[in-house]
Kinemage of the C-alpha trace (Angstrom):
@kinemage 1
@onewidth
@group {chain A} dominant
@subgroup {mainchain}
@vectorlist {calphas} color= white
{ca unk a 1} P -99.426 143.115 -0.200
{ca unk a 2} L -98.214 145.915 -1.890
{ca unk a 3} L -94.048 145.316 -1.236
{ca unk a 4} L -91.414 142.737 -0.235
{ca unk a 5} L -87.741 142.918 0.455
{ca unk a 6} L -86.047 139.675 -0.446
{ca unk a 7} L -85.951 137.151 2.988
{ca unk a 8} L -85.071 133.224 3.212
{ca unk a 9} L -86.383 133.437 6.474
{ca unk a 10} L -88.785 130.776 7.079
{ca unk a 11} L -91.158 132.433 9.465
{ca unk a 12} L -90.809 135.636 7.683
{ca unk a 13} L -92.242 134.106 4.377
{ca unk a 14} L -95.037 132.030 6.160
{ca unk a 15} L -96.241 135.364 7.765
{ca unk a 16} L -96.074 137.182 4.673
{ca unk a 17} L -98.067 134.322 2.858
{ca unk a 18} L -100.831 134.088 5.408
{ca unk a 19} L -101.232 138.219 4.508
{ca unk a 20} L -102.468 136.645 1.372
{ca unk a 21} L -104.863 133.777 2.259
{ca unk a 22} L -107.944 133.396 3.869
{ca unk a 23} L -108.803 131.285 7.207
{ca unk a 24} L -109.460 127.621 6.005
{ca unk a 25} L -112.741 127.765 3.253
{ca unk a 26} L -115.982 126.631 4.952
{ca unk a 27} L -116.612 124.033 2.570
{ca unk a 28} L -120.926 123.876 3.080
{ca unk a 29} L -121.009 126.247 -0.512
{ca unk a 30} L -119.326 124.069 -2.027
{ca unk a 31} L -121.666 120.357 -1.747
{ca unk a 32} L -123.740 121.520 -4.511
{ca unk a 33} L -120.729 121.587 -7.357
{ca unk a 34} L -119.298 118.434 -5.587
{ca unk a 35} L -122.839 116.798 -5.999
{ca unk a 36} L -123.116 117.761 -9.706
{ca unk a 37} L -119.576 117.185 -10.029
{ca unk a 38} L -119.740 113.674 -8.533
{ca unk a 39} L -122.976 113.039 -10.805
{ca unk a 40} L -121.085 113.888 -13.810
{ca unk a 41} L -118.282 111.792 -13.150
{ca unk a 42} L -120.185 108.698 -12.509
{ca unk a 43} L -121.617 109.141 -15.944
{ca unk a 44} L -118.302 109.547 -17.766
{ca unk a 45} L -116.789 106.390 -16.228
{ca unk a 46} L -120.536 104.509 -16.716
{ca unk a 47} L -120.712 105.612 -20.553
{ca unk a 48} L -117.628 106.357 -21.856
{ca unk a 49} L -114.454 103.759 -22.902
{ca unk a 50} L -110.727 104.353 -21.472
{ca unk a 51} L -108.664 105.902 -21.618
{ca unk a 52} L -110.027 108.093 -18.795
{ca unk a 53} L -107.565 111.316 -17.790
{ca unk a 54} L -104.623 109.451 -16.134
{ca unk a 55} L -101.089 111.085 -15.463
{ca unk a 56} L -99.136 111.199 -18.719
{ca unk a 57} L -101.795 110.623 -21.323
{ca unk a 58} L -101.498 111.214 -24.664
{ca unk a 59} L -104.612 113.704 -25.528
{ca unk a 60} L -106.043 113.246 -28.549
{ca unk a 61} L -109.000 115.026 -30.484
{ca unk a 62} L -111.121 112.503 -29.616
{ca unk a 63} L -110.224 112.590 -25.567
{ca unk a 64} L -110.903 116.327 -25.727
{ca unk a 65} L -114.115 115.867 -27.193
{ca unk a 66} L -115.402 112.491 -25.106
{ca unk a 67} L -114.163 114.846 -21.839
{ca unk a 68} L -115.835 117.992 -22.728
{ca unk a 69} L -118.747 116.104 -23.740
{ca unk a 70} L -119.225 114.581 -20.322
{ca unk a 71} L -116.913 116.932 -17.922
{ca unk a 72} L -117.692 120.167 -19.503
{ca unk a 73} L -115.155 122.910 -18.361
{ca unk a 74} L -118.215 125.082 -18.234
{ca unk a 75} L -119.555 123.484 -15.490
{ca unk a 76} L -116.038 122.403 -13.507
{ca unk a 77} L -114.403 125.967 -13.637
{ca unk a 78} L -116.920 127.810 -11.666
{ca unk a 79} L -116.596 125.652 -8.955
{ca unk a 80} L -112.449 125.804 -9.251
{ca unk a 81} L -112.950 129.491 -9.865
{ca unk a 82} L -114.752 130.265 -6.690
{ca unk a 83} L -112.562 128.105 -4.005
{ca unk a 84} L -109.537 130.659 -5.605
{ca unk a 85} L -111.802 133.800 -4.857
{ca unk a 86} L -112.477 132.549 -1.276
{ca unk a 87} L -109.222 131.383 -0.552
{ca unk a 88} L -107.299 134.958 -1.136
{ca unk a 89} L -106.970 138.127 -0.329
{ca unk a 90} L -107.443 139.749 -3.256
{ca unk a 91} L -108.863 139.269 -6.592
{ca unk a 92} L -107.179 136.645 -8.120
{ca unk a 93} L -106.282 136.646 -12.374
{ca unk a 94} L -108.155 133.756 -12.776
{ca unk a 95} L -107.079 133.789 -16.761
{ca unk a 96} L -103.844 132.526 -15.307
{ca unk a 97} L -105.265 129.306 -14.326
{ca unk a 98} L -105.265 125.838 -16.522
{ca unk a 99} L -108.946 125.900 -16.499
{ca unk a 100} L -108.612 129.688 -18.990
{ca unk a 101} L -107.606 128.429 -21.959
{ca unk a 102} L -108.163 124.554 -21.575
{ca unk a 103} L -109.689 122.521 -24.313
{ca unk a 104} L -111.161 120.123 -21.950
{ca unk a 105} L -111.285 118.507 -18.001
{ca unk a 106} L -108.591 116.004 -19.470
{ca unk a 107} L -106.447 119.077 -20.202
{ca unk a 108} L -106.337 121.050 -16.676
{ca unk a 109} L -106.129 117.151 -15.293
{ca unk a 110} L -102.663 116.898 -17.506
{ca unk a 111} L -101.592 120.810 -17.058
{ca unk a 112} L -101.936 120.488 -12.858
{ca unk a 113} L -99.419 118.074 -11.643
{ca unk a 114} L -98.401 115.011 -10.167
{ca unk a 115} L -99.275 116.164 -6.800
{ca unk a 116} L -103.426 116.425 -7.754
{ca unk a 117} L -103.597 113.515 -10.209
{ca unk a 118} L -104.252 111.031 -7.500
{ca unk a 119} L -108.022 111.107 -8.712
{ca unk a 120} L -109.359 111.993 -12.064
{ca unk a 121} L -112.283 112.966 -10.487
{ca unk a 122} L -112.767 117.010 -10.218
{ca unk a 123} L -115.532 116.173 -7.152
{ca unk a 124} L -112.886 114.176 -5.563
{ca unk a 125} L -110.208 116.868 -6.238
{ca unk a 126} L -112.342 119.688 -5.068
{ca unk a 127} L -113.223 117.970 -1.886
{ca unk a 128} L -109.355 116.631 -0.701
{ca unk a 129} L -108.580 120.329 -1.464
{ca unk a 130} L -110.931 121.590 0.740
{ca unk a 131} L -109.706 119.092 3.380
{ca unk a 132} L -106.375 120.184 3.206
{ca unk a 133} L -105.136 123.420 3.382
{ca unk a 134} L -101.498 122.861 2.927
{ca unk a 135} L -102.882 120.983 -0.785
{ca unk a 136} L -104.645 124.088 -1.419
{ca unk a 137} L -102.031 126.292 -1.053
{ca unk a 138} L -100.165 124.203 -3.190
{ca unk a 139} L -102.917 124.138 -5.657
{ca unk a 140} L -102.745 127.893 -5.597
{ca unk a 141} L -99.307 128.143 -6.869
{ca unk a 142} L -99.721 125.402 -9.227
{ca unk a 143} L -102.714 127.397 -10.929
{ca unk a 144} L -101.145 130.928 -10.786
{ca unk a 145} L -97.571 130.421 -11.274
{ca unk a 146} L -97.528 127.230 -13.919
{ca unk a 147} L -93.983 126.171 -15.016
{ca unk a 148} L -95.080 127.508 -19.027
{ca unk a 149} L -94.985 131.459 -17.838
{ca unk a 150} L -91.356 130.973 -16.963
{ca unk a 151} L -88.641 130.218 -19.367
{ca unk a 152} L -85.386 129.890 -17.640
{ca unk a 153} L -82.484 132.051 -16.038
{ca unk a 154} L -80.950 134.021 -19.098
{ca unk a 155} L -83.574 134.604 -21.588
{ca unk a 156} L -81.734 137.598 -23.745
{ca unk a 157} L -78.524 137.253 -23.990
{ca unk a 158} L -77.657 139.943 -26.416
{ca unk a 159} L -79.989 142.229 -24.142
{ca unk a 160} L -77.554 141.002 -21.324
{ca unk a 161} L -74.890 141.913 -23.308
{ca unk a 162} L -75.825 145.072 -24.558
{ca unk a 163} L -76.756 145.665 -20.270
{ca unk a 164} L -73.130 144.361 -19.397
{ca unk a 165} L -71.307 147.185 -21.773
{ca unk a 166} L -74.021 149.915 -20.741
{ca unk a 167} L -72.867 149.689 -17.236
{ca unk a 168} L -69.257 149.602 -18.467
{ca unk a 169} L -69.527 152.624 -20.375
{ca unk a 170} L -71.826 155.082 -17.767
{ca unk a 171} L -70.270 157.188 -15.029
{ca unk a 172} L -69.601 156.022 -11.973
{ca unk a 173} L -73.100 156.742 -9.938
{ca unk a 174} L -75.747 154.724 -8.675
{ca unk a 175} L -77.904 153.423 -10.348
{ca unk a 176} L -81.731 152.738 -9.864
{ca unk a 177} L -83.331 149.720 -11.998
{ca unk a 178} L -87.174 148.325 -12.220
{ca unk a 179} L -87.537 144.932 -14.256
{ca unk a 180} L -91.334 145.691 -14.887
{ca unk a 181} L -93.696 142.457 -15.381
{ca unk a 182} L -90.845 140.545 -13.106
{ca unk a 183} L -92.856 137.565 -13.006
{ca unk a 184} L -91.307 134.654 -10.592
{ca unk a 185} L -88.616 137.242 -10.250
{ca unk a 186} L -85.685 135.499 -12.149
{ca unk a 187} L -85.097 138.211 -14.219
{ca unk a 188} L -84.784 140.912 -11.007
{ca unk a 189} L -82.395 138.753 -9.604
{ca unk a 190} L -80.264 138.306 -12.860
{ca unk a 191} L -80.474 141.819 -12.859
{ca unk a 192} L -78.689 142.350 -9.425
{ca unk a 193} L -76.148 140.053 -10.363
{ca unk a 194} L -75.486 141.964 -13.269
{ca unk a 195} L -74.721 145.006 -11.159
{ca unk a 196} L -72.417 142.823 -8.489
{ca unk a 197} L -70.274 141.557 -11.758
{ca unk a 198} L -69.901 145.675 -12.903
{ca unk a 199} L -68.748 146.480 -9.717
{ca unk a 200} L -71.761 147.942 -7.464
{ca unk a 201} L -72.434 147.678 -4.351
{ca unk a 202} L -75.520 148.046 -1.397
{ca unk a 203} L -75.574 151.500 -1.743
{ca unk a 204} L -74.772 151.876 -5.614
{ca unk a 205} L -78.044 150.511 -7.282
{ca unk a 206} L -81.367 150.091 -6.273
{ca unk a 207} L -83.738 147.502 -8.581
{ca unk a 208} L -87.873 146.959 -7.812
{ca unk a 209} L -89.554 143.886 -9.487
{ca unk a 210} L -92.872 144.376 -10.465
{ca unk a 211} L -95.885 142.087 -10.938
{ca unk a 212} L -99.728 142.414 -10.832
{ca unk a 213} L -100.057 139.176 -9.355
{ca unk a 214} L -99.052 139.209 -5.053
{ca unk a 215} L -98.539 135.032 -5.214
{ca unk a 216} L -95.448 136.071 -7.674
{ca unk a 217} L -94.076 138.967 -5.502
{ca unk a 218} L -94.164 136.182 -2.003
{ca unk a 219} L -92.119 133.520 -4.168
{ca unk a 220} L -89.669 136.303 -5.836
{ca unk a 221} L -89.338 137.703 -2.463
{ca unk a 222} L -89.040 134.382 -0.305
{ca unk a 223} L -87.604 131.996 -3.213
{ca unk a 224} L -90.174 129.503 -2.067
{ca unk a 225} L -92.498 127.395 -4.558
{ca unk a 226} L -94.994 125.412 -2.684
{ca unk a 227} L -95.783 122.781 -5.693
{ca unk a 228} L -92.303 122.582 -7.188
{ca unk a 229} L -89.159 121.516 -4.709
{ca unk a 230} L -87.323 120.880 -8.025
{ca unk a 231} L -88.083 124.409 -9.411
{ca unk a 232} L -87.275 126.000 -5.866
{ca unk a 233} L -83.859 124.697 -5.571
{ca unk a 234} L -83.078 125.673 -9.112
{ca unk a 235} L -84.221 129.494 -8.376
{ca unk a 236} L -82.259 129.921 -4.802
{ca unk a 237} L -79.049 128.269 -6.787
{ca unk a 238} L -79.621 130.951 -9.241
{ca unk a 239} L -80.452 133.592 -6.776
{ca unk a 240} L -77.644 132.760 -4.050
{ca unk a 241} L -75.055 134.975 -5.419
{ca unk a 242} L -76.813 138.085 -4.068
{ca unk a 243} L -77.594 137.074 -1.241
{ca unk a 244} L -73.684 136.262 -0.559
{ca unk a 245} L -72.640 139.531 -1.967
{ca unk a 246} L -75.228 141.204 0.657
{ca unk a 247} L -76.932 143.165 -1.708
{ca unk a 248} L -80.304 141.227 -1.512
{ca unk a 249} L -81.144 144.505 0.801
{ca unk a 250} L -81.177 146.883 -2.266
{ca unk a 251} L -84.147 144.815 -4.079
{ca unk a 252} L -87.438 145.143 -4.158
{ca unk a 253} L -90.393 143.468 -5.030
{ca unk a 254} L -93.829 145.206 -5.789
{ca unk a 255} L -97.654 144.423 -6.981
{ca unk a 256} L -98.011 146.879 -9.309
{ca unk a 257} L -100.614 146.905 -12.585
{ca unk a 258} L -98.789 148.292 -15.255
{ca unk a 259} L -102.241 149.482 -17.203
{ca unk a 260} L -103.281 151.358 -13.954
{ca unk a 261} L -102.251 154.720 -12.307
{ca unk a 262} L -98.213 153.776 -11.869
{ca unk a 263} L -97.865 156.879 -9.975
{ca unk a 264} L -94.718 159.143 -10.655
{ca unk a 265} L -94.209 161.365 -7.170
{ca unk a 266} L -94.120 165.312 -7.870
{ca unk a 267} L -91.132 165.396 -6.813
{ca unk a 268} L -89.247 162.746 -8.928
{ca unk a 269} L -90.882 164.300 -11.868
{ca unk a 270} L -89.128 167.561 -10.940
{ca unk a 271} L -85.767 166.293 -10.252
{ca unk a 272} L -84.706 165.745 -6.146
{ca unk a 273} L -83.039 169.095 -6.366
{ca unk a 274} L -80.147 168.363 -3.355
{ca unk a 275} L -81.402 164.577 -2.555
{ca unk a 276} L -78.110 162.800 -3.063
{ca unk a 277} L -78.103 159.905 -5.611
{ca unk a 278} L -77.519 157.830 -3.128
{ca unk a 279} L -80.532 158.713 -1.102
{ca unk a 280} L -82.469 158.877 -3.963
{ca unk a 281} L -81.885 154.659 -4.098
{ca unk a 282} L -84.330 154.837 -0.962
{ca unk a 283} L -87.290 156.295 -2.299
{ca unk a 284} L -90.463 154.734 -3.496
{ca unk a 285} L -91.119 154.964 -7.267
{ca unk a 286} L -88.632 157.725 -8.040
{ca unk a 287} L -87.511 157.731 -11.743
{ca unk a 288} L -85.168 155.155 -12.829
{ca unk a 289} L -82.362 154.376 -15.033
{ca unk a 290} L -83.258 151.213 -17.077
{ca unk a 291} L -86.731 149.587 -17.449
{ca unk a 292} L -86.487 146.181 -18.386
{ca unk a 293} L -90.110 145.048 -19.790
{ca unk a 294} L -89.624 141.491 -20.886
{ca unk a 295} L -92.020 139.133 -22.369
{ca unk a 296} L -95.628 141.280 -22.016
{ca unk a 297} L -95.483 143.793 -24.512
{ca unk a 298} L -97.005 142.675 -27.863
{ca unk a 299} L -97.223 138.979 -27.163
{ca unk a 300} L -101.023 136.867 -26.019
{ca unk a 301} L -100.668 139.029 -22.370
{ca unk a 302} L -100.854 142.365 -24.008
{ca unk a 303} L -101.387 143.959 -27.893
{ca unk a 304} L -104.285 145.871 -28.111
{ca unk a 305} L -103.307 149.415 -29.190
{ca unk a 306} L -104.716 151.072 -26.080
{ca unk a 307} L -103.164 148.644 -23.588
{ca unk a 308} L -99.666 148.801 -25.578
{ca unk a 309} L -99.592 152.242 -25.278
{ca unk a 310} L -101.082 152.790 -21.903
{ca unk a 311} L -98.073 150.363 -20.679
{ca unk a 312} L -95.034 152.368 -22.832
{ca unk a 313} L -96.469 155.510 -21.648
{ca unk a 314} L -96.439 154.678 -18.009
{ca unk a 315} L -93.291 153.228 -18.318
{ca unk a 316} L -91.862 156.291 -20.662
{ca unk a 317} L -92.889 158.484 -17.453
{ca unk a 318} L -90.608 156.456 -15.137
{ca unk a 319} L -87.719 157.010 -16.791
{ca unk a 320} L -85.412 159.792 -16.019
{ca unk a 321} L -83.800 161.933 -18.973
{ca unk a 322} L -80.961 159.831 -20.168
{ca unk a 323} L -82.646 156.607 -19.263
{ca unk a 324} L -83.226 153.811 -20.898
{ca unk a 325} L -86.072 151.310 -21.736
{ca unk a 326} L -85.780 147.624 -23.124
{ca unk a 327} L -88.156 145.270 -23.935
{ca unk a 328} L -87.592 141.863 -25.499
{ca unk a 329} L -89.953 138.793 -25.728
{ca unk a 330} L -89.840 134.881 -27.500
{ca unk a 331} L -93.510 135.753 -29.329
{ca unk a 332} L -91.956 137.893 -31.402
{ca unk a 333} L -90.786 134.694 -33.609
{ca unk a 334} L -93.072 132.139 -32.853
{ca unk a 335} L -97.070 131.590 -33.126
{ca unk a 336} L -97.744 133.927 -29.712
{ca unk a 337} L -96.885 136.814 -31.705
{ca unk a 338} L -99.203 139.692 -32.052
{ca unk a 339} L -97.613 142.563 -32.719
{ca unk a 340} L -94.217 142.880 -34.656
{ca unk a 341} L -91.049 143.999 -32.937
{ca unk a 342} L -91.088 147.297 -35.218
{ca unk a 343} L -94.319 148.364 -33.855
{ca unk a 344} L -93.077 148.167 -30.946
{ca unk a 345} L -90.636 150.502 -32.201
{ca unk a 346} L -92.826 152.860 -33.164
{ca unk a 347} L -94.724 152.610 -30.025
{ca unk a 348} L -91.722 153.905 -27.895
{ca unk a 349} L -91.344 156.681 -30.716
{ca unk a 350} L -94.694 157.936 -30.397
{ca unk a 351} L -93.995 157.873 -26.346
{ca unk a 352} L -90.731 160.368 -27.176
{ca unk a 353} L -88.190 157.627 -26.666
{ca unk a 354} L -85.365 157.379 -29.237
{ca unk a 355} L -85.671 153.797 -30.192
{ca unk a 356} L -83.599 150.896 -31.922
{ca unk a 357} L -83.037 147.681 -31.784
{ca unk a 358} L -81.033 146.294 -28.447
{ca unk a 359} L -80.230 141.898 -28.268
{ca unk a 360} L -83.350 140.185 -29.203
{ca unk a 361} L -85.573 143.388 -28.492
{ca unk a 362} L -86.345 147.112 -28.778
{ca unk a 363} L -84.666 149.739 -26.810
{ca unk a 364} L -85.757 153.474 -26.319
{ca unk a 365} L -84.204 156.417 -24.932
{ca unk a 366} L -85.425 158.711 -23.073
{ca unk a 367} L -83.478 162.484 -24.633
{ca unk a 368} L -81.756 164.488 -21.774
């Protein structure tokens, strides 16, 4: 799915999702891991003491290791792994899932939910989700878009600020906006809202939201999340202000890799010669105004050298002359952080951006 225009439509967001799954998973591939799995399990209750995973359970060192001992992850993931392959589209970032980084069974058992803790058993779990396709999907979005990506409406409030007084301050022209690594989509919303509040309008700003992962750009787009009613109504409070301002038209949402090819048409990269601004709003991937890049750069997702600067330069190349680039994230002062904000600095340098420090982040400006 390689775009979405925001929709509440119902049927309009079911279609759209079913672009992304497979027909229902023929479940004969699956009896061997449910036999091993069901072997293992009888084992663990057989051998081993309570407390046995159960919804709200303190984990201890000693639960981690009785679990792993008897329900090793290395032998439940593969199984979890491979109903995600065959149930989408497209290949999934299975790193995103509780069973990644997991120190045990007891842990993905904790990290997944009220709606799959009805058994402890992952033979159990993998067969009612294999019954039950609406549970899968739900499963799905559990495992890809877990509550701990996501942290809330305003994140960056002096980058907000420093946002609010650079709209203030530039000429009176649209303006074209990407909030790259968009996630659930929050932040492309918050975005928008920003521009209703200076004053724009459907045909004064254009702003794309891109993410690598498709199950992000359907609940950005639709405002739906299967697993999480509670979660859902938050986002569509949050997001109904564009939508009643009508400008829900002039937003975008995109599955884009920012470490590929983010292609830069010949044309944008020349300048539109007598395109109007305004018509320029309509055109895929032309240059824009502002990047946001919030919470990737230099944080657990990505800090290698090469993928740092394979990201800044891609993102350097989509800015026009004049435009800006900010990026801001929490690991910069807490134990996710891998690279410090004033390499990041020097990273935009090195991509010919004229940097400094904007709210909470780094900014960089592209030279006329």
């Amino acid at each position: 799915m390689p775009s979405l225009k925001p929709s509440r439509d119902p049927a309009v967001a079911a279609a759209n999702l079913e672009k992304l799954l497979s027909p229902p998973v023929d479940p004969a591939p699956f009896q061997p891991y449910i036999r091993r799995l069901r072997a293992m399990f009888a084992a663990f209750t057989a051998s081993c003491p309570p407390p046995w995973p159960a919804p709200g359970l303190a984990l201890t060192p000693e639960i981690h290791c009785q679990s792993e001992l008897w329900l090793p992850l290395a032998h439940i993931r593969p199984a979890f792994e491979r109903l995600c392959r065959s149930t989408l589209n497209y290949a999934p970032i299975l790193s995103s899932t509780p069973f990644h980084q997991a120190l045990s069974w007891a842990d993905v058992f904790n990290e997944l939910g009220p709606r799959f803790q009805s058994t402890a058993n992952p033979a159990r779990l993998l067969e009612m989700l294999l019954g039950d396709h609406e549970l899968l999907k739900e499963f799905l979005f559990a495992s890809f878009l877990p509550r701990r990506f996501y942290g809330g409406r305003v994140r960056y409030p002096g980058q907000e600020a420093f946002i609010r007084q650079w709209l203030a301050e530039r000429a009176a022209a649209p303006v074209r906006c990407l909030d790259a690594a968009c996630g659930d989509g929050a932040g492309t919303y918050g975005l928008a809202r920003l521009l209703v509040e200076a004053g724009y309008g459907t045909e004064g700003f254009g702003v794309e939201g891109w993410t690598i992962d498709p199950l992000e750009v359907w609940a950005a787009a639709h405002g739906v999340f299967p697993h999480d009613p509670q979660r859902q109504a938050r986002y569509r409070e949050w997001t109904a202000p564009v939508f009643e301002a009508g400008v829900h038209s002039s937003i975008m949402f995109r599955t884009m890799d920012l470490l590929g090819d983010v292609i830069v048409p010949p044309f944008a990269k020349g300048g539109l010669g007598g395109i109007s601004p305004a018509a320029e709003l309509q055109i895929p991937l032309a240059r824009f105004d502002l990047i946001l890049c919030n919470g990737l750069l230099g944080g657990p997702i990505i800090h290698r050298q090469e993928e740092l600067l394979r990201v800044a330069v891609n993102l350097a190349e989509l800015l026009r002359p004049g435009g800006l680039l900010l990026a801001a994230d929490r690991f910069h002062g807490g134990w996710k952080q891998q690279i410090p904000k004033d390499s990041l600095g020097d990273l935009f340098k090195a991509c010919g951006l004229v940097a400094g420090e904007v709210g909470e982040g780094i900014g960089g400006l592209k030279p006329c």
